[in-house]
Backbone as XML, in Angstrom:
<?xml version="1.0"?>
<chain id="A" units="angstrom">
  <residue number="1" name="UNK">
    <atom name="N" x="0.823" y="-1.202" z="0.000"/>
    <atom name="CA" x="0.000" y="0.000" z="0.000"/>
    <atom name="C" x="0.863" y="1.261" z="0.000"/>
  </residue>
  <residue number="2" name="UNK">
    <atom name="N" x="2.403" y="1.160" z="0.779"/>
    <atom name="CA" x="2.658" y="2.587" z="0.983"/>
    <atom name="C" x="3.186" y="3.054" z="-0.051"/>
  </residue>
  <residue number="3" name="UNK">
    <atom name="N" x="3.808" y="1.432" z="-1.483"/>
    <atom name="CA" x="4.548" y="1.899" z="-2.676"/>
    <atom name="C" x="3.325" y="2.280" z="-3.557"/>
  </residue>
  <residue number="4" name="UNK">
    <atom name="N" x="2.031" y="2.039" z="-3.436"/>
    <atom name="CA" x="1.221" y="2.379" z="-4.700"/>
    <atom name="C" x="0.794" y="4.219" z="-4.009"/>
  </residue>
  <residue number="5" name="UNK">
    <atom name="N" x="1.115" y="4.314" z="-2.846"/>
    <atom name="CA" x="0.914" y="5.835" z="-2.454"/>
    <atom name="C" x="1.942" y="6.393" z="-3.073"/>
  </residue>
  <residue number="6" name="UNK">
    <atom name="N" x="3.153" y="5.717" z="-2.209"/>
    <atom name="CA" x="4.250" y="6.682" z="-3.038"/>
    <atom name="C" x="4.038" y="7.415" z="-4.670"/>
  </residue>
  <residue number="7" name="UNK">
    <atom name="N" x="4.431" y="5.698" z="-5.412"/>
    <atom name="CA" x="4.115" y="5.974" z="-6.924"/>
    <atom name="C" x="3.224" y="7.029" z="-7.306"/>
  </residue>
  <residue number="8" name="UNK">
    <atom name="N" x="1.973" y="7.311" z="-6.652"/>
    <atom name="CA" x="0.662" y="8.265" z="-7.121"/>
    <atom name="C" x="1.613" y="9.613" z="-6.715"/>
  </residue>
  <residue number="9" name="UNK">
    <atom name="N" x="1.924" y="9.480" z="-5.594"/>
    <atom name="CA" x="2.313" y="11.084" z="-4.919"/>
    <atom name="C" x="3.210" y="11.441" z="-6.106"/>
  </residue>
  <residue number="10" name="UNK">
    <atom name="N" x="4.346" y="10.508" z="-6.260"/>
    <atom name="CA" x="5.237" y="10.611" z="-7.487"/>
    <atom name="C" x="5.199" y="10.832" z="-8.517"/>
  </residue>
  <residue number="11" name="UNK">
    <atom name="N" x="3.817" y="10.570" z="-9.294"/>
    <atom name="CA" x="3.369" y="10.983" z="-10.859"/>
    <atom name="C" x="2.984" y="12.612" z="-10.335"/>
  </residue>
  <residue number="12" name="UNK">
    <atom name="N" x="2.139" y="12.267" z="-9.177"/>
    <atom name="CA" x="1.153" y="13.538" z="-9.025"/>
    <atom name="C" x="1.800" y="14.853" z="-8.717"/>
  </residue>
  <residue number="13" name="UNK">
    <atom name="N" x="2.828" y="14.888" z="-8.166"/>
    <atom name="CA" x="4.025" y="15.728" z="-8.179"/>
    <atom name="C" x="4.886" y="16.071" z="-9.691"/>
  </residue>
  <residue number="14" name="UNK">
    <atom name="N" x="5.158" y="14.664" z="-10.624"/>
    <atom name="CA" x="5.553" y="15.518" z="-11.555"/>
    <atom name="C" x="4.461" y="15.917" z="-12.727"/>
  </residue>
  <residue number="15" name="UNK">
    <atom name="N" x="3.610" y="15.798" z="-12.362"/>
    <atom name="CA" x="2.069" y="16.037" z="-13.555"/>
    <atom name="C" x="2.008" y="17.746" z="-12.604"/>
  </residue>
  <residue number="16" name="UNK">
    <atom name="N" x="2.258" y="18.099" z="-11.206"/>
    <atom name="CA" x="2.324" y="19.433" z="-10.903"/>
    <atom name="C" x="3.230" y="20.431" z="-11.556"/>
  </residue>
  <residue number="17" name="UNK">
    <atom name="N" x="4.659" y="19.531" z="-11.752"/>
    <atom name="CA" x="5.591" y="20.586" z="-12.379"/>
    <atom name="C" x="5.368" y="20.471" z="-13.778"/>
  </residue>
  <residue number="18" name="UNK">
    <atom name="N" x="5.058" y="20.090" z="-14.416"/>
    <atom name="CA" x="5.068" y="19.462" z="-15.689"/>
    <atom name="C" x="4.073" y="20.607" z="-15.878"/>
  </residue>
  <residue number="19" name="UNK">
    <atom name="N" x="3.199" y="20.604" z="-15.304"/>
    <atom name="CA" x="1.752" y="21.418" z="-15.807"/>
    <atom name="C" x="2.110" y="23.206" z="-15.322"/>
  </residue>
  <residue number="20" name="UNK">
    <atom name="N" x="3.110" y="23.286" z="-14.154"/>
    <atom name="CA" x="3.285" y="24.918" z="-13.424"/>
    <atom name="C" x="4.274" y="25.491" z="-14.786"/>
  </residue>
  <residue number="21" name="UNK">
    <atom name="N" x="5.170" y="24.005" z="-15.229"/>
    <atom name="CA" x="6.249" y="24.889" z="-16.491"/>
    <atom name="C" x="5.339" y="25.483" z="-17.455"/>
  </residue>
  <residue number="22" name="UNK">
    <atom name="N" x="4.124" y="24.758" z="-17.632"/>
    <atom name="CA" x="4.050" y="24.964" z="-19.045"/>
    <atom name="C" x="3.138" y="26.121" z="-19.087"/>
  </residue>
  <residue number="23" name="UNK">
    <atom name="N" x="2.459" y="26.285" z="-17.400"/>
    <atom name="CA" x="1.929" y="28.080" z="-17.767"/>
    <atom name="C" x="3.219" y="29.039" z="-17.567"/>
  </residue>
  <residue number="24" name="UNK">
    <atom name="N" x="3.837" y="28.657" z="-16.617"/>
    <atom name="CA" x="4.991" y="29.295" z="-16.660"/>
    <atom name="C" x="5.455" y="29.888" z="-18.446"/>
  </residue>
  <residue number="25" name="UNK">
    <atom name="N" x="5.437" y="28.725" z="-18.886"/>
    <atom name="CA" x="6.417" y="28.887" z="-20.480"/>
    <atom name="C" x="5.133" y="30.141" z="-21.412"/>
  </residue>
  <residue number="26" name="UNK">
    <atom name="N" x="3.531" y="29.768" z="-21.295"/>
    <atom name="CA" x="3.033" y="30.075" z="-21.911"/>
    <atom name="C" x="2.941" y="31.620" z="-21.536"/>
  </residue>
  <residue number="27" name="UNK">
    <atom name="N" x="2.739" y="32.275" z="-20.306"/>
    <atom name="CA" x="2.916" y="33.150" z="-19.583"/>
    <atom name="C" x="4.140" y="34.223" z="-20.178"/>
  </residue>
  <residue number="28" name="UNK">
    <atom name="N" x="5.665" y="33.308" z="-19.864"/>
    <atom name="CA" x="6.332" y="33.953" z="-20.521"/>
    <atom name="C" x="6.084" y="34.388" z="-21.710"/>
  </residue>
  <residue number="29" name="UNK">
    <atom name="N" x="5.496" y="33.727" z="-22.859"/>
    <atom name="CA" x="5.573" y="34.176" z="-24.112"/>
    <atom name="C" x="4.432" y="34.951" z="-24.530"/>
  </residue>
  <residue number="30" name="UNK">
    <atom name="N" x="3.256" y="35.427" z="-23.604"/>
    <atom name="CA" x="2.420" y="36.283" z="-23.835"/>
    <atom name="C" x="3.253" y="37.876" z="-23.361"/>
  </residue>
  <residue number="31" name="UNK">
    <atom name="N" x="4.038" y="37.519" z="-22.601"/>
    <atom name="CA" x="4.483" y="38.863" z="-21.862"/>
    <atom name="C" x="5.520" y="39.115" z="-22.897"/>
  </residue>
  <residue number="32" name="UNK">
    <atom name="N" x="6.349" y="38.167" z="-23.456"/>
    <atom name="CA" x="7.120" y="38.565" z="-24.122"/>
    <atom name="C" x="6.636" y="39.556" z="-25.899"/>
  </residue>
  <residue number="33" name="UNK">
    <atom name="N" x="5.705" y="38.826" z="-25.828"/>
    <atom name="CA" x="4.438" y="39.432" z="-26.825"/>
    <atom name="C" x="4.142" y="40.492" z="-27.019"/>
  </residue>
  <residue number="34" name="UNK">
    <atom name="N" x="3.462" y="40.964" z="-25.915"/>
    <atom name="CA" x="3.079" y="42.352" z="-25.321"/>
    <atom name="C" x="3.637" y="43.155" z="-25.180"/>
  </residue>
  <residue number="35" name="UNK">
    <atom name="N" x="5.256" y="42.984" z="-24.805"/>
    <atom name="CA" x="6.127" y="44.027" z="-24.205"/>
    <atom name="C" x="6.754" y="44.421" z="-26.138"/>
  </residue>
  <residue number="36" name="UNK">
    <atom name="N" x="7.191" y="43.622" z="-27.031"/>
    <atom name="CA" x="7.556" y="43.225" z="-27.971"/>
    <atom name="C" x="6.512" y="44.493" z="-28.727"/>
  </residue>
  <residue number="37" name="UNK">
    <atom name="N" x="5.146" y="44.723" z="-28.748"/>
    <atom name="CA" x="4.253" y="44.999" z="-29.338"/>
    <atom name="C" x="3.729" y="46.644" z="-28.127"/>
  </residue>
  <residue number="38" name="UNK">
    <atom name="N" x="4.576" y="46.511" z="-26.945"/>
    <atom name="CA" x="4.713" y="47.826" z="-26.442"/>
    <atom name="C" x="3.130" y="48.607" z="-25.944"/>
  </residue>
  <residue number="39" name="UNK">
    <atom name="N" x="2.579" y="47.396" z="-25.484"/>
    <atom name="CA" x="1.044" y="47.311" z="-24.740"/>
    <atom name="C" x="1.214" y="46.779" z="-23.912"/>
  </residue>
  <residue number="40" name="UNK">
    <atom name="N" x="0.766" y="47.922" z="-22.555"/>
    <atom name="CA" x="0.550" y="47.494" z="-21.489"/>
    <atom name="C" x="0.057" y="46.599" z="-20.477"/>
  </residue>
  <residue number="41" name="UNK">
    <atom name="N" x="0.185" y="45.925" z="-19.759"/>
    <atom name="CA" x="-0.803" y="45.100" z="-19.207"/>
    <atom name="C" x="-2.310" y="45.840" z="-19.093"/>
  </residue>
  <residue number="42" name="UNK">
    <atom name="N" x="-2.351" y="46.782" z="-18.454"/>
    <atom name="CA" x="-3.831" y="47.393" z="-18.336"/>
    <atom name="C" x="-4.319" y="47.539" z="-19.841"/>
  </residue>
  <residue number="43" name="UNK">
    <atom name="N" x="-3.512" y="47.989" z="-20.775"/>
    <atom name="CA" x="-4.481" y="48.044" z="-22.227"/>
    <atom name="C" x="-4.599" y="47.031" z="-22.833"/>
  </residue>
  <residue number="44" name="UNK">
    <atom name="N" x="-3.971" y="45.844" z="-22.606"/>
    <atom name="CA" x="-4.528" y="44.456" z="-22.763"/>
    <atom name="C" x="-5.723" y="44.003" z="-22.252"/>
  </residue>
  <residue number="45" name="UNK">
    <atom name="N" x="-5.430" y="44.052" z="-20.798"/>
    <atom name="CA" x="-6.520" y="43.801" z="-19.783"/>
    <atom name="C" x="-8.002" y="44.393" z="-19.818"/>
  </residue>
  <residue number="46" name="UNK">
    <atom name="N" x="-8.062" y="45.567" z="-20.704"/>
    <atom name="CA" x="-8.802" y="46.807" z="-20.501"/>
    <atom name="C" x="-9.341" y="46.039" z="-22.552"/>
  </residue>
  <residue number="47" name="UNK">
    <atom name="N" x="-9.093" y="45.950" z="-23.172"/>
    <atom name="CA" x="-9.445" y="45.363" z="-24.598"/>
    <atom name="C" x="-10.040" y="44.194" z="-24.450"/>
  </residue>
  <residue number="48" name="UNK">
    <atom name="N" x="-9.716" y="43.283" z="-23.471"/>
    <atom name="CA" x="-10.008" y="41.744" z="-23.363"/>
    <atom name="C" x="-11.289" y="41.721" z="-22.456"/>
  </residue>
  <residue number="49" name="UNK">
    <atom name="N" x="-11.256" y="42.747" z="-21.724"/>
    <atom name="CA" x="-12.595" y="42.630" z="-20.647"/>
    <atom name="C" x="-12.063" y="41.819" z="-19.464"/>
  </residue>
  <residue number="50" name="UNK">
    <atom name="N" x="-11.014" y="42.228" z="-19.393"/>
    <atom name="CA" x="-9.913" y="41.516" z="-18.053"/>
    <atom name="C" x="-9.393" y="42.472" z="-16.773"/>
  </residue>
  <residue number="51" name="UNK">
    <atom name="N" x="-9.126" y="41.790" z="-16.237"/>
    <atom name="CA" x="-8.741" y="43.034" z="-14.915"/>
    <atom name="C" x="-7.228" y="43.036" z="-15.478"/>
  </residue>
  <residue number="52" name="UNK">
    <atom name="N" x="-6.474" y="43.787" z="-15.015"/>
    <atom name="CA" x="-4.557" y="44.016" z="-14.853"/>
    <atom name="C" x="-4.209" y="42.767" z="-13.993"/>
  </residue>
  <residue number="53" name="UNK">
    <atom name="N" x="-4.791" y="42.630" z="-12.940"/>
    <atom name="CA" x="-4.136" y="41.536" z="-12.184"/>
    <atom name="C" x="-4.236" y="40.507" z="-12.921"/>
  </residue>
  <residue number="54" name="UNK">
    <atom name="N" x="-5.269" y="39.909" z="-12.998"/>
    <atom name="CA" x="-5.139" y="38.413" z="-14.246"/>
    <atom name="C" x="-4.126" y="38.090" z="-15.547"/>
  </residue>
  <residue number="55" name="UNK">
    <atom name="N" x="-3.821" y="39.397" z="-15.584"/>
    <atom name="CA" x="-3.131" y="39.475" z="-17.120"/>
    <atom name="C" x="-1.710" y="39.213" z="-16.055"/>
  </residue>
  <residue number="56" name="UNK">
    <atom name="N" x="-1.165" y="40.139" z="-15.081"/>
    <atom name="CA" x="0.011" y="39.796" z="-14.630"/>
    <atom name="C" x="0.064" y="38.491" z="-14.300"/>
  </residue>
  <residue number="57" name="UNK">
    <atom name="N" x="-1.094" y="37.302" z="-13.382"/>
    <atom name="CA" x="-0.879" y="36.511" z="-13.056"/>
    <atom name="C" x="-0.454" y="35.451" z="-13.903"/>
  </residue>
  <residue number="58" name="UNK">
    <atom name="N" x="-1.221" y="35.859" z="-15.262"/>
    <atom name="CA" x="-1.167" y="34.586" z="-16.497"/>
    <atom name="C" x="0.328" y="34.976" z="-16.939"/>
  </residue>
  <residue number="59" name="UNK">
    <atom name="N" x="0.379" y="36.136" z="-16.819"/>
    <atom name="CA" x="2.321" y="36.213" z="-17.764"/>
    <atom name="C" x="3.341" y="35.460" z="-16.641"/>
  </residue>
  <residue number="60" name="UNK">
    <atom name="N" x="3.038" y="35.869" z="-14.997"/>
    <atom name="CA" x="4.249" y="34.997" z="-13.880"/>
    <atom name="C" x="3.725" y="33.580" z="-13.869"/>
  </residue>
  <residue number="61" name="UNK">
    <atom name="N" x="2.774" y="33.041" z="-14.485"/>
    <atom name="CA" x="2.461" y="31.657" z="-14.276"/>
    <atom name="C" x="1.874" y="31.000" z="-12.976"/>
  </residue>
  <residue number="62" name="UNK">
    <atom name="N" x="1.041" y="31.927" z="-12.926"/>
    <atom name="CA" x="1.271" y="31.719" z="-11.006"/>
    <atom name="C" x="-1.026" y="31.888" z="-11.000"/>
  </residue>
  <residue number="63" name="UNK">
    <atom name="N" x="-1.243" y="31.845" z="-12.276"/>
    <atom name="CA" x="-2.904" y="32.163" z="-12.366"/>
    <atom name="C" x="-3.783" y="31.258" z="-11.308"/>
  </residue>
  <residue number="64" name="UNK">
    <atom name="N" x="-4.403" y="30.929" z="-10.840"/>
    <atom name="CA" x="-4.937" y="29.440" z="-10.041"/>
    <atom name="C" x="-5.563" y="28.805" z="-11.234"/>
  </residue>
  <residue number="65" name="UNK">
    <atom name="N" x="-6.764" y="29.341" z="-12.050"/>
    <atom name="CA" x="-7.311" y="28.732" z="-13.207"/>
    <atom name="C" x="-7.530" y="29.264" z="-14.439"/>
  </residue>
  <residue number="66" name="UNK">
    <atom name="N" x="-7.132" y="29.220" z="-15.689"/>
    <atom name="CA" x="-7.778" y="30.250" z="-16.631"/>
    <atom name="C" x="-8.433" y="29.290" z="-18.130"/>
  </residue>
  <residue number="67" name="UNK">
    <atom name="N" x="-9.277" y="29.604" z="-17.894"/>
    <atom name="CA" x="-10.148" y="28.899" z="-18.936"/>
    <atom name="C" x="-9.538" y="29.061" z="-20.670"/>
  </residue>
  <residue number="68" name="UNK">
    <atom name="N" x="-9.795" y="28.219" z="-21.419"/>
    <atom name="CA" x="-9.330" y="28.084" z="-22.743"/>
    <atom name="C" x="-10.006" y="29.094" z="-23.579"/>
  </residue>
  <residue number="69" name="UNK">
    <atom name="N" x="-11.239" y="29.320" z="-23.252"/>
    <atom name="CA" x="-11.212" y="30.516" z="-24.334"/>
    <atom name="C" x="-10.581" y="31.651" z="-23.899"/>
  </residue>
  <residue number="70" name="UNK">
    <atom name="N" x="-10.610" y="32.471" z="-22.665"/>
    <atom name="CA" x="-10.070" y="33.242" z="-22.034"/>
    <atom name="C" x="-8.130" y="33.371" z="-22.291"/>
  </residue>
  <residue number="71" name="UNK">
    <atom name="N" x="-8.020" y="32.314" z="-22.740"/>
    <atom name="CA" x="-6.644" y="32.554" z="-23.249"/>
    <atom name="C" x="-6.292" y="32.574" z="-24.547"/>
  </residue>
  <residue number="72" name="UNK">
    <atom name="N" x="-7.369" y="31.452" z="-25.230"/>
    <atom name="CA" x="-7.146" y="31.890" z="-27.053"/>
    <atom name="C" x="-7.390" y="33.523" z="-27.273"/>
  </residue>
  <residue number="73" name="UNK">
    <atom name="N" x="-8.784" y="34.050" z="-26.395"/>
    <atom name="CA" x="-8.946" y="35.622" z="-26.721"/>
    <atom name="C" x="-7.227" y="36.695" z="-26.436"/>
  </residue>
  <residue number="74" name="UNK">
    <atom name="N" x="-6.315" y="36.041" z="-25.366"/>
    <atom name="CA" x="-5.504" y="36.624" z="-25.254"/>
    <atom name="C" x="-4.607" y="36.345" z="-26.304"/>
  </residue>
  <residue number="75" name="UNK">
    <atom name="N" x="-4.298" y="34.888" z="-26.560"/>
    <atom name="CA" x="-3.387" y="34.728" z="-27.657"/>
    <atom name="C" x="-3.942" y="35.418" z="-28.989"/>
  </residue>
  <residue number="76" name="UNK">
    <atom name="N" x="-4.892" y="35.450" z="-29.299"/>
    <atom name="CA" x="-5.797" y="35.980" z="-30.972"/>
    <atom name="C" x="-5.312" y="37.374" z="-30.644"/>
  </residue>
  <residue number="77" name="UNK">
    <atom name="N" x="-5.741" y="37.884" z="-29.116"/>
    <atom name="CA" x="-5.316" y="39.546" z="-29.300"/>
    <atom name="C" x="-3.873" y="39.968" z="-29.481"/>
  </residue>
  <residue number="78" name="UNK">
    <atom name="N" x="-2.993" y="39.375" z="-29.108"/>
    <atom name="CA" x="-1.376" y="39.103" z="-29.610"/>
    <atom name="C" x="-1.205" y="38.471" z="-30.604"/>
  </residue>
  <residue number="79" name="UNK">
    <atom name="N" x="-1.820" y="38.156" z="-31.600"/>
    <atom name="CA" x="-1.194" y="37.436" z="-32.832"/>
    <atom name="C" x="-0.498" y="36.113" z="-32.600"/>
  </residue>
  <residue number="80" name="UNK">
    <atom name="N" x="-0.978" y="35.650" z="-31.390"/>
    <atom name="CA" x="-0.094" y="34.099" z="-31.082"/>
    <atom name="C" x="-0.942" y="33.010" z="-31.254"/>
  </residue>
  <residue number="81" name="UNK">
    <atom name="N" x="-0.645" y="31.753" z="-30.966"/>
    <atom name="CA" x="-1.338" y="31.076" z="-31.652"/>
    <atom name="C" x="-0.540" y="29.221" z="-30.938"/>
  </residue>
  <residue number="82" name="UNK">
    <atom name="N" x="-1.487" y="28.540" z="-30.315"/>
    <atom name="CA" x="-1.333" y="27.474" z="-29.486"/>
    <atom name="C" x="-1.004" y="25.966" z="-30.347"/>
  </residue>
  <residue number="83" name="UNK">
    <atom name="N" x="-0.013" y="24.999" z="-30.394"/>
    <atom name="CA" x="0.213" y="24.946" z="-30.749"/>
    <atom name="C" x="-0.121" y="23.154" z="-29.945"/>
  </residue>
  <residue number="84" name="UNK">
    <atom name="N" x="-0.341" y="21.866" z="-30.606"/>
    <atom name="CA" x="-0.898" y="21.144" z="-29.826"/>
    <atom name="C" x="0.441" y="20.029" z="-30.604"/>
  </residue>
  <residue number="85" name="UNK">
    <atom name="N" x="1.205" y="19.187" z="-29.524"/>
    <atom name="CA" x="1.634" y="18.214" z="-30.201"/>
    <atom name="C" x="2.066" y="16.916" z="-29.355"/>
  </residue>
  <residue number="86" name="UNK">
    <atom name="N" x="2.392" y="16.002" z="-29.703"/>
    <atom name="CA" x="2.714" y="14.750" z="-28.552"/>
    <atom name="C" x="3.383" y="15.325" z="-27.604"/>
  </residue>
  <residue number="87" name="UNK">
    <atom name="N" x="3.640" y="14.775" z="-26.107"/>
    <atom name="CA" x="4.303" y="15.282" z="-25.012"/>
    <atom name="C" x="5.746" y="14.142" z="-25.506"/>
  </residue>
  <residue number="88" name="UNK">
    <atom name="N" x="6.250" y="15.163" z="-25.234"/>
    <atom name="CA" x="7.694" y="14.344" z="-25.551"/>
    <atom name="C" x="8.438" y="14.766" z="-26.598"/>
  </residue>
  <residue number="89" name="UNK">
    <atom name="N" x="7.651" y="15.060" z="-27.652"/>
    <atom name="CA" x="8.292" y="15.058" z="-29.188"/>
    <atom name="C" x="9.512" y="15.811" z="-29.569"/>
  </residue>
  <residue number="90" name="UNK">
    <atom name="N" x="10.197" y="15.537" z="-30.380"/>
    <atom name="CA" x="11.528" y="16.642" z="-30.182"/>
    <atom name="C" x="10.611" y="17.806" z="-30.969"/>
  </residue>
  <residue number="91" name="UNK">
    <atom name="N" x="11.437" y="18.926" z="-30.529"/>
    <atom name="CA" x="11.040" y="20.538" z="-31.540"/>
    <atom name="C" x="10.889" y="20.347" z="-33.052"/>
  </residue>
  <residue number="92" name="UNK">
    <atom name="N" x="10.453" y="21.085" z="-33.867"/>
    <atom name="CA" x="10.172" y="20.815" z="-35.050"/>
    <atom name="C" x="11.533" y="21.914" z="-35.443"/>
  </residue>
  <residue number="93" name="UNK">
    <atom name="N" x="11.951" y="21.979" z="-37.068"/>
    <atom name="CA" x="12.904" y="22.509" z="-37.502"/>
    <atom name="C" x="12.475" y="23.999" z="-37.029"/>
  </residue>
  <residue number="94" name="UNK">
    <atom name="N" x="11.444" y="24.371" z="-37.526"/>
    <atom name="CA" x="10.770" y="25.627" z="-37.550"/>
    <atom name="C" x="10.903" y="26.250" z="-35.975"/>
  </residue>
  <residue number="95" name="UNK">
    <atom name="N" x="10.607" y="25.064" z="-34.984"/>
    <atom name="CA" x="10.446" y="25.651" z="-33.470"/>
    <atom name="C" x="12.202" y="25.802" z="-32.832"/>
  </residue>
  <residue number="96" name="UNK">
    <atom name="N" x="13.181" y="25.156" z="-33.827"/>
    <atom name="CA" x="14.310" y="25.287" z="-33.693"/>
    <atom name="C" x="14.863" y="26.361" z="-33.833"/>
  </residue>
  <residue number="97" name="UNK">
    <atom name="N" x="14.632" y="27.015" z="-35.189"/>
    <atom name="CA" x="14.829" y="28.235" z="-35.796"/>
    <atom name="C" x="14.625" y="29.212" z="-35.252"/>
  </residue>
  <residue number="98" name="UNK">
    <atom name="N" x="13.277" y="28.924" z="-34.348"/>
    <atom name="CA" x="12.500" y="30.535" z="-33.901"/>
    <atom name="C" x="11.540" y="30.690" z="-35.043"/>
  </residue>
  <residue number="99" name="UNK">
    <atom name="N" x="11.145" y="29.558" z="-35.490"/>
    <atom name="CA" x="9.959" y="30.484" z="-37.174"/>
    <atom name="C" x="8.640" y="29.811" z="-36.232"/>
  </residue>
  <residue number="100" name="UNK">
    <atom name="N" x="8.772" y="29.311" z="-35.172"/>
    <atom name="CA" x="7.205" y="29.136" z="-35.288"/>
    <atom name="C" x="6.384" y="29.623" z="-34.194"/>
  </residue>
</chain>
């Protein structure tokens, strides 16, 4: 019993980091977006029908929940665009480059 706890605690811990990087990563690259394109958090926030705080929380990765449309509307309003592929897969040439 205490190894099938362990094991769970053990996935369930890295399915936590696994999942904090990847708002983390996505976060980063909205902010990097924004700043890039020289719009503020509030005039983001203020276009989207969002508060300022949400917008900071989603760029530090640190949001508690943010729903999928609520973030395509952010990515569509930055020109970005989500990108779905096996977990694991190596980068594509393009994501190597920086073209994608």
């Amino acid at each position: 019993m205490f190894c099938i706890r362990y094991i769970f605690l053990v996935e369930l811990l890295i399915c936590f980091v696994y999942d904090s990087f990847m708002l983390f990563e996505i976060g980063r690259q909205i902010r990097c977006e924004r700043k890039r394109r020289k719009i503020s958090q509030e005039k983001l926030a203020h276009e989207l029908g969002m508060s300022r705080s949400t917008i900071s929380q989603i760029e530090a990765g640190i949001v508690r929940e943010i729903g999928v449309r609520k973030l395509i509307r952010i990515l569509d309003c930055l020109g970005l665009e989500m990108r779905v592929r096996s977990a694991g897969s190596p980068p594509t040439l393009e994501e190597l480059r920086g073209d994608a």
